[in-house]
C-alpha positions as CSV (number, residue, x, y, z in Angstrom):
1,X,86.1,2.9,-58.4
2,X,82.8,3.1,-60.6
3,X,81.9,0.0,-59.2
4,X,82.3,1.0,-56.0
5,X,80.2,4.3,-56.3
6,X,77.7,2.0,-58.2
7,X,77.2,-0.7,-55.1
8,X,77.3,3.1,-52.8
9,X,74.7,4.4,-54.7
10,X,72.3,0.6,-54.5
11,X,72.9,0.3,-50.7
12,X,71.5,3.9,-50.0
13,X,68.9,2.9,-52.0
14,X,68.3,-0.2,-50.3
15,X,68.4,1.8,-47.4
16,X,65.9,4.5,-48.6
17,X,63.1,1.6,-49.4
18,X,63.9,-0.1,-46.1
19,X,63.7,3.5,-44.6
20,X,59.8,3.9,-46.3
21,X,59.0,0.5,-45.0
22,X,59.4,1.2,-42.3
23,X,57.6,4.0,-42.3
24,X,54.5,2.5,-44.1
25,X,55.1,-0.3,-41.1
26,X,54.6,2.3,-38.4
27,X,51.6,4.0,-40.1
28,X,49.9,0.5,-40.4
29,X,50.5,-0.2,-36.6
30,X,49.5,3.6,-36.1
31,X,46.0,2.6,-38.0
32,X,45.6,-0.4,-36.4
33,X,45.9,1.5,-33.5
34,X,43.5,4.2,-34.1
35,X,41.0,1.3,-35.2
36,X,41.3,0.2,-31.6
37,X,40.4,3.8,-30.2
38,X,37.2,3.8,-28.5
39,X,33.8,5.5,-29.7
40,X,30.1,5.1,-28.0
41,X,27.6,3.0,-28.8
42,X,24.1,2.2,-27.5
43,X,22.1,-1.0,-26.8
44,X,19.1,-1.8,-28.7
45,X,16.6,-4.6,-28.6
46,X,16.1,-5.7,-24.8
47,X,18.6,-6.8,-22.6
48,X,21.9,-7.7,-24.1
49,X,24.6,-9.8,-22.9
50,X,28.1,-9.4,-22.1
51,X,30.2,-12.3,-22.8
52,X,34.0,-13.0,-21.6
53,X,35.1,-14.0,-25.6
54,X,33.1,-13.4,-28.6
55,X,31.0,-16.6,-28.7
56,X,27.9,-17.6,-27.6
57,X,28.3,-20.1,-25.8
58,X,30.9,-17.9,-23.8
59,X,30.3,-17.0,-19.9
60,X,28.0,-14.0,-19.7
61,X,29.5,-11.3,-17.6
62,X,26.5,-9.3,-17.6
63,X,23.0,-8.3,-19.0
64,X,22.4,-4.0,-20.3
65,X,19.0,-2.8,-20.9
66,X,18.2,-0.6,-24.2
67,X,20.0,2.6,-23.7
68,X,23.0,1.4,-21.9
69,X,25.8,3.6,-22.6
70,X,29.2,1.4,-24.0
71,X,32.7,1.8,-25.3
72,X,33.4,0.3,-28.2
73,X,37.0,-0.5,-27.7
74,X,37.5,-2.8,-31.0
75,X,35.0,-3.3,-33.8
76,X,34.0,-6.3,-35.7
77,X,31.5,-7.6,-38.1
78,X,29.7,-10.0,-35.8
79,X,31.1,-8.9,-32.3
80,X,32.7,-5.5,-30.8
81,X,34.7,-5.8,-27.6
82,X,33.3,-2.9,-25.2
83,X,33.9,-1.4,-22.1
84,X,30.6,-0.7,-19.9
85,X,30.2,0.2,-15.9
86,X,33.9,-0.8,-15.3
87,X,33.3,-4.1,-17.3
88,X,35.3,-5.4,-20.3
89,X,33.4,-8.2,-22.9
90,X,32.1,-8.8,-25.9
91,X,29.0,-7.6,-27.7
92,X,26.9,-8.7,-30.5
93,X,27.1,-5.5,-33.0
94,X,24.0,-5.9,-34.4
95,X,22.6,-4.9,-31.2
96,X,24.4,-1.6,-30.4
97,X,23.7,1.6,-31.9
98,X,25.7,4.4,-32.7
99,X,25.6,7.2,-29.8
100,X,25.6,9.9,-32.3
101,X,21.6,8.7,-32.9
102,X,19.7,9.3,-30.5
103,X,17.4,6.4,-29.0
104,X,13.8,6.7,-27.9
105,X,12.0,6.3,-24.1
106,X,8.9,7.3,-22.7
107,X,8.1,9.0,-19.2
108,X,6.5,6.8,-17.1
109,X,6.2,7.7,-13.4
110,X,4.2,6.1,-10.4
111,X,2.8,9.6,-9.6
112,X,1.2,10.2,-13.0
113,X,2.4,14.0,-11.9
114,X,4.6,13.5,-15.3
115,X,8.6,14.5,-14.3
116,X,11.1,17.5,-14.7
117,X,13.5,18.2,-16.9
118,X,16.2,20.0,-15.3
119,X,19.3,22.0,-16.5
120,X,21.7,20.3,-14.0
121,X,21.7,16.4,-13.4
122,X,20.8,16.5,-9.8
123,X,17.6,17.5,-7.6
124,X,18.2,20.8,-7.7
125,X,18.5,21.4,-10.9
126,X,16.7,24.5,-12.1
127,X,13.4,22.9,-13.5
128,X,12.9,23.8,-17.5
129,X,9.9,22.4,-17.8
130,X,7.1,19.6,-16.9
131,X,7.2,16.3,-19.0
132,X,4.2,14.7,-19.5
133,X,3.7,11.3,-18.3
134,X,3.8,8.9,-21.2
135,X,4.9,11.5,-23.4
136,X,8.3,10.5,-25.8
137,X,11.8,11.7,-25.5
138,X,15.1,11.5,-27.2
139,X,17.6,9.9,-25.1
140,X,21.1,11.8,-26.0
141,X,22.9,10.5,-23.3
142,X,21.5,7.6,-20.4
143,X,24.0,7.2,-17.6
144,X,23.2,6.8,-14.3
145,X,21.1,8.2,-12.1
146,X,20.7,10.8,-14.5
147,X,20.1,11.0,-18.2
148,X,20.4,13.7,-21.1
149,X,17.3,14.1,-23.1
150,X,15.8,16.5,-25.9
151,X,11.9,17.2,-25.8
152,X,11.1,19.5,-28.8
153,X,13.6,21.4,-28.9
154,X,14.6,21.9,-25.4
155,X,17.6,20.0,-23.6
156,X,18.0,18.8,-20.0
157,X,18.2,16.3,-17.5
158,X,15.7,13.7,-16.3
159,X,16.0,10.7,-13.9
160,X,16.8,7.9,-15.1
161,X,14.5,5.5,-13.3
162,X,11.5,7.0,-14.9
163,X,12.2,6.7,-18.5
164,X,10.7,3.4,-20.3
165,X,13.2,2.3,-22.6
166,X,10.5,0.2,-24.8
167,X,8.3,2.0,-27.4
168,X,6.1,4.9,-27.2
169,X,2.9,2.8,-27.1
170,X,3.8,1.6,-24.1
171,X,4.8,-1.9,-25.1
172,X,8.6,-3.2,-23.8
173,X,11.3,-4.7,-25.1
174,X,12.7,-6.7,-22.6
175,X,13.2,-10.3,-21.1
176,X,9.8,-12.1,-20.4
177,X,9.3,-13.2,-16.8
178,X,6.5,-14.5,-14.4
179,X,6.2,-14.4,-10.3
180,X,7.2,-17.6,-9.0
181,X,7.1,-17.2,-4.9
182,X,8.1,-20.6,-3.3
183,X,5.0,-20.8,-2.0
184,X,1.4,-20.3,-4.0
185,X,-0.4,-18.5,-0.8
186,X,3.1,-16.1,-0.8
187,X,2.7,-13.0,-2.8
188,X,6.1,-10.3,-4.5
189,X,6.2,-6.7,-3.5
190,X,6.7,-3.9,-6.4
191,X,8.9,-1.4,-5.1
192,X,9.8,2.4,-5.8
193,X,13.2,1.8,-5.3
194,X,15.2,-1.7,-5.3
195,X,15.6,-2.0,-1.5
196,X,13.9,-3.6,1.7
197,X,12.9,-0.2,3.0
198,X,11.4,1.1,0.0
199,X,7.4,1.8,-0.4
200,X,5.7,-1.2,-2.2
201,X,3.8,-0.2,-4.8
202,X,1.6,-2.8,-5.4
203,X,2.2,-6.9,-4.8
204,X,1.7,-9.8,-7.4
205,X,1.0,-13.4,-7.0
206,X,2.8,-16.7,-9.0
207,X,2.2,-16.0,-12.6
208,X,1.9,-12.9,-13.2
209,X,3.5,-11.4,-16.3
210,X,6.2,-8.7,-16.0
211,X,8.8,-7.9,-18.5
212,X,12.7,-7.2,-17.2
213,X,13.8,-3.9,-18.1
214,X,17.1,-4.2,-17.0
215,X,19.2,-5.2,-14.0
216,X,20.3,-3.2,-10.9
217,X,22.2,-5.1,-9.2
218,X,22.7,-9.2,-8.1
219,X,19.8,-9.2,-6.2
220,X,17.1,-6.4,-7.8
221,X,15.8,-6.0,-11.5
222,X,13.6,-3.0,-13.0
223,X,10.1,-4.6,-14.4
224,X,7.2,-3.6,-15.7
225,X,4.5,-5.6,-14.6
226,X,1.3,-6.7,-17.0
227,X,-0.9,-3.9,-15.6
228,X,1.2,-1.4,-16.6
229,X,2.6,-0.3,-13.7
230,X,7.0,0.1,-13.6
231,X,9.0,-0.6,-9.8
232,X,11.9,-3.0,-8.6
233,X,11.0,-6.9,-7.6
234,X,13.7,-9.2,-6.0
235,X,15.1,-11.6,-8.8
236,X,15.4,-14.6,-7.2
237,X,11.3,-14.9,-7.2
238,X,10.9,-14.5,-10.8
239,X,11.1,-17.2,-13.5
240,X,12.5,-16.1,-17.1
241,X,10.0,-17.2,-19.8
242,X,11.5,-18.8,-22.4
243,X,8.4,-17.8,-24.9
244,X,4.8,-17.0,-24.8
245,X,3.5,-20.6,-24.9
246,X,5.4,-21.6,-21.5
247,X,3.4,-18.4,-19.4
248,X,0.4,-19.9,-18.2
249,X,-3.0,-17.7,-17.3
250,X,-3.3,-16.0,-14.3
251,X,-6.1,-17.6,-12.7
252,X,-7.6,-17.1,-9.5
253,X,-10.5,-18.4,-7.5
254,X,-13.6,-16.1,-5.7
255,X,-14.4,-16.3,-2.2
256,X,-16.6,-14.1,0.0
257,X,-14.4,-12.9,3.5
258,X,-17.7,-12.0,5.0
259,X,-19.2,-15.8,4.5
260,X,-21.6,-15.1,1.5
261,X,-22.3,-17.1,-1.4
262,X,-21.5,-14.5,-4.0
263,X,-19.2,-11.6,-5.2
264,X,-20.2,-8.5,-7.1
265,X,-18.7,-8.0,-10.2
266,X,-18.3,-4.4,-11.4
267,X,-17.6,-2.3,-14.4
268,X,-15.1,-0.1,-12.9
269,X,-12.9,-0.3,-9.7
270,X,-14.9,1.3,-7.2
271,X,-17.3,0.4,-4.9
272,X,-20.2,2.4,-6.6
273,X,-19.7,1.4,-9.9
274,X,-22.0,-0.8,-11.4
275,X,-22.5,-4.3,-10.8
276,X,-22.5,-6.6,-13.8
277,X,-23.4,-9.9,-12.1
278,X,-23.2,-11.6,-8.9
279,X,-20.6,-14.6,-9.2
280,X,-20.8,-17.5,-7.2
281,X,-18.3,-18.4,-4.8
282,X,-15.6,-20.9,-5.8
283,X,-15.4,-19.3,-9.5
284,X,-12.5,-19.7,-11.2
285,X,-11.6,-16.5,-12.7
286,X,-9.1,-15.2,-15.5
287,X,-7.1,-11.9,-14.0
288,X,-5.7,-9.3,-16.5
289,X,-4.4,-7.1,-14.5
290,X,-3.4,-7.4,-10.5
291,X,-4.3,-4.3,-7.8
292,X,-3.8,-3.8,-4.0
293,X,-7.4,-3.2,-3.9
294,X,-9.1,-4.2,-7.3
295,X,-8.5,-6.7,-10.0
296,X,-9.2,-6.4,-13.6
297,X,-11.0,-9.9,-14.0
298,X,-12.8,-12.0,-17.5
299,X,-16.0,-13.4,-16.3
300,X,-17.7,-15.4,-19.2
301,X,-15.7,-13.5,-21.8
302,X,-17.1,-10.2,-19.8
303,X,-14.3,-7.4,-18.4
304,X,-14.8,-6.0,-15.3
305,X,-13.4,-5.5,-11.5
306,X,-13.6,-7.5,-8.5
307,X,-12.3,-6.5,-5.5
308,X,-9.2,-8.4,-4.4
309,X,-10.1,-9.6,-1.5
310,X,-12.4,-11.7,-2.6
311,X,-9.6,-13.8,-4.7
312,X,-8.1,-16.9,-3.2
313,X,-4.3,-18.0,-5.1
């Protein structure tokens, strides 16, 4: 009878440690569980892939700008899987940031006019204040078309489209590119927005430098092009650079339109602006930076302006 209570009292025991293993089982699945619960990160660094499995060498789903919003739906030490615009992938984690810090961009607008910071994310949103253009914000939240930003210490909304995502210098961290039209005599359009219809800002010839902010969609990309100026070029006419070395000068040759045997070359882009020399037609000249009306041109290790008409591709 002892015995019996004995081998009663072991098997509730037994019971009670299977009972807390249980237990301790369920809270381990419960923390891997919570380990798997999503928190926000940014990306940082340029344009970052999204892979279909954590590799390299895996099929990139798409490409995010710095300051894309993601889910970080499991973390790791080398890659995180993350949920961003609908999409499910892998990330390097040494390129995303936490969203509790808030990431860096500078206004830069086509107008110059700088841009409003509203209370509401939408165009008529009461208007806080006037931005300056080129001034520095603190991104707290970038989504789409609209982003949450803090200037001093006021908060609000700007448009997305205008904020620079590179440092406050002005440089950008992005994927190096060049214009590469089928045709040499064929120039790209610059465009306000990434259509057909929109205005063209300004229009670039084969070779010239622009860096990839980010893309929009399978046919547009956001660039910055070498003279500074920020639009929307088609991406089937622009070659990725794979470094510095393989972008080759932008070069063009002088010719007169009106049949004369020289062009003026000025110190600033206007027709009454001094003229620094008179250059012979069929000069090969370096350009530094491409306008609709005036190029930014070297001429014998001189800077200056000649008017782009004159320049033959």
């Amino acid at each position: 009878m002892e015995s019996k209570r004995r081998q009663q009292s072991m098997n509730k025991k037994n019971l009670t440690r299977v009972a807390g293993l249980s237990a301790a089982a369920m809270l381990a699945l419960s923390g891997m569980a919570m380990a798997e619960t999503t928190e926000s990160a940014l990306v940082k660094g340029g344009a970052l892939n999204l892979r279909e499995t954590a590799s390299l060498d895996a099929k990139v789903l798409g490409q995010y700008p710095t300051g894309t919003l993601v889910e970080i739906i499991k973390a790791g030490s080398e890659w995180h899987r993350v949920s961003v615009n609908g999409k499910t992938g892998y990330m390097l984690a040494k390129y995303l940031n936490s969203a509790d810090s808030a990431i860096s961009a500078t206004v830069r607008t086509n107008t110059g006019t700088g841009l409003n910071l509203r209370e509401q994310p939408n165009m008529n949103g009461t208007i806080i204040m006037a931005i300056k253009n080129g001034q520095s914000v603190s991104v707290l939240q970038k989504s789409s078309p609209w982003s949450r930003v803090k200037v001093g210490n006021r908060e609000g909304y700007v448009a997305t489209k205008y904020l620079n995502f590179g440092s406050s210098s002005g440089s950008v961290s992005g994927t190096a590119a060049v214009v590469h039209n089928p045709k040499s005599t064929q120039v790209l359009n610059l465009r306000r927005e990434p259509n057909l219809d929109a205005q063209v800002l300004a229009y670039y010839h084969n070779g010239t430098k622009v860096t990839i902010l980010g893309n929009v969609d399978s046919k547009w990309v956001k660039v910055q092009v070498q003279d500074g100026k920020i639009g929307y070029m088609m991406k089937q006419y622009l070659k990725v650079s794979g470094g510095a070395g393989e972008v080759k000068p932008f070069t063009a040759k002088l010719w007169n339109v009106n049949g004369g045997s020289y062009v003026n070359f000025r110190k600033g882009a206007s027709l009454n602006a001094e003229v620094l020399a008179r250059v012979p037609v069929g000069t090969e000249v370096k350009v530094l930076e491409h306008g609709t009306d005036w190029c930014k041109v070297e001429v014998d290790g001189k800077t200056g302006y000649i008017s782009t008409w004159f320049m033959k591709w």
